[in-house]
C-alpha positions as CSV (number, residue, x, y, z in Angstrom):
1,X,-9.0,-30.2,-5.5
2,X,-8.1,-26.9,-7.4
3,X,-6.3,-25.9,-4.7
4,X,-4.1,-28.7,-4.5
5,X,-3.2,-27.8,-8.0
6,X,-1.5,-24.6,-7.1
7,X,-0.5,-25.8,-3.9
8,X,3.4,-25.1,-5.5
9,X,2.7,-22.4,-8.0
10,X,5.6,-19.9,-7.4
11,X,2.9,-16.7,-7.6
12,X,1.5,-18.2,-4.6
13,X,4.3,-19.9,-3.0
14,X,5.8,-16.1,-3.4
15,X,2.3,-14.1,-2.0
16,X,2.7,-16.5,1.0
17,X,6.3,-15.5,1.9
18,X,5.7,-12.2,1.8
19,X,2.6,-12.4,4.0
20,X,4.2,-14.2,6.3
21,X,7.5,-12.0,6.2
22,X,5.3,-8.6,6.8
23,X,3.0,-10.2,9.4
24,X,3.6,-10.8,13.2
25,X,2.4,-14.1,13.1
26,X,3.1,-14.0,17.1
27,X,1.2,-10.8,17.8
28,X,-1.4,-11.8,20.5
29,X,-5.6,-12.0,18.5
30,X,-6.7,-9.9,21.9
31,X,-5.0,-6.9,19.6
32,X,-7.7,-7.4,17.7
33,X,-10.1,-6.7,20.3
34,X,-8.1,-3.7,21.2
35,X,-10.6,-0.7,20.3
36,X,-7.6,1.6,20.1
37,X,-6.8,-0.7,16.9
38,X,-10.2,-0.3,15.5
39,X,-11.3,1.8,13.6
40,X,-13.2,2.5,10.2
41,X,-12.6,3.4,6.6
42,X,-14.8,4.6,4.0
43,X,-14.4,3.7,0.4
44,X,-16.6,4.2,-2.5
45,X,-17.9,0.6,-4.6
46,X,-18.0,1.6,-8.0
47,X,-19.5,-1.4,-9.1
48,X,-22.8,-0.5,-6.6
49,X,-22.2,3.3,-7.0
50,X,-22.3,3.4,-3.3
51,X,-19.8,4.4,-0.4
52,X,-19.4,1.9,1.8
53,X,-18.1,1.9,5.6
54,X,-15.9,-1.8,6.6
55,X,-14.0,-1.9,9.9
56,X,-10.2,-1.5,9.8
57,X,-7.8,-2.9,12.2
58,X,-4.5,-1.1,12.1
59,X,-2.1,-3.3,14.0
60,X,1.9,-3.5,14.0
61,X,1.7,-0.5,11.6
62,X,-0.1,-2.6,9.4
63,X,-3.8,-1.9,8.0
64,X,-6.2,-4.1,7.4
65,X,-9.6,-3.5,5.9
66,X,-12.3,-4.5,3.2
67,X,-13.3,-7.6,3.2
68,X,-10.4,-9.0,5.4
69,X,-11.7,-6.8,8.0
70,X,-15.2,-7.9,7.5
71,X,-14.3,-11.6,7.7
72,X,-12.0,-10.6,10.6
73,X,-14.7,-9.1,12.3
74,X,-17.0,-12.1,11.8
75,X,-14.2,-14.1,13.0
76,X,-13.8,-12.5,16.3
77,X,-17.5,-12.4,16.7
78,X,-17.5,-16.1,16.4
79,X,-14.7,-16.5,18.6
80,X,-16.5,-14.6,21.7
């Protein structure tokens, strides 16, 4: 598959260390159900011209939003 391919590419290999070296990978997924750690952020699409609302989760000092949040969301939707 393609991404067999890059399965050792050092730009990956490298992006995947240093996810995993800034992210809690124990934190417990109920923080993400936390509504203190919910919030949302504004940002404007300049492709659509449009300003555009996502949810943010803001755990372990660490802010996630876009279209990680979105999939997040869907996730956890999912999950319940």
């Amino acid at each position: 598959t393609i991404i067999s391919q890059y399965a050792n590419s050092p730009i990956l290999t490298d992006l995947i260390e240093s996810f995993n070296a800034s992210v809690d990978q124990t934190q417990n997924i109920d923080d993400f159900y936390d509504s203190r750690n919910i919030t949302e952020k504004e940002f404007y699409s300049t492709s659509r011209q449009v300003k555009i609302t996502a949810p943010c989760y803001s755990i372990n000092n660490v802010e996630i939003w876009g279209a990680t949040a979105m999939i997040v969301s869907e996730l956890l939707d999912v999950l319940n």
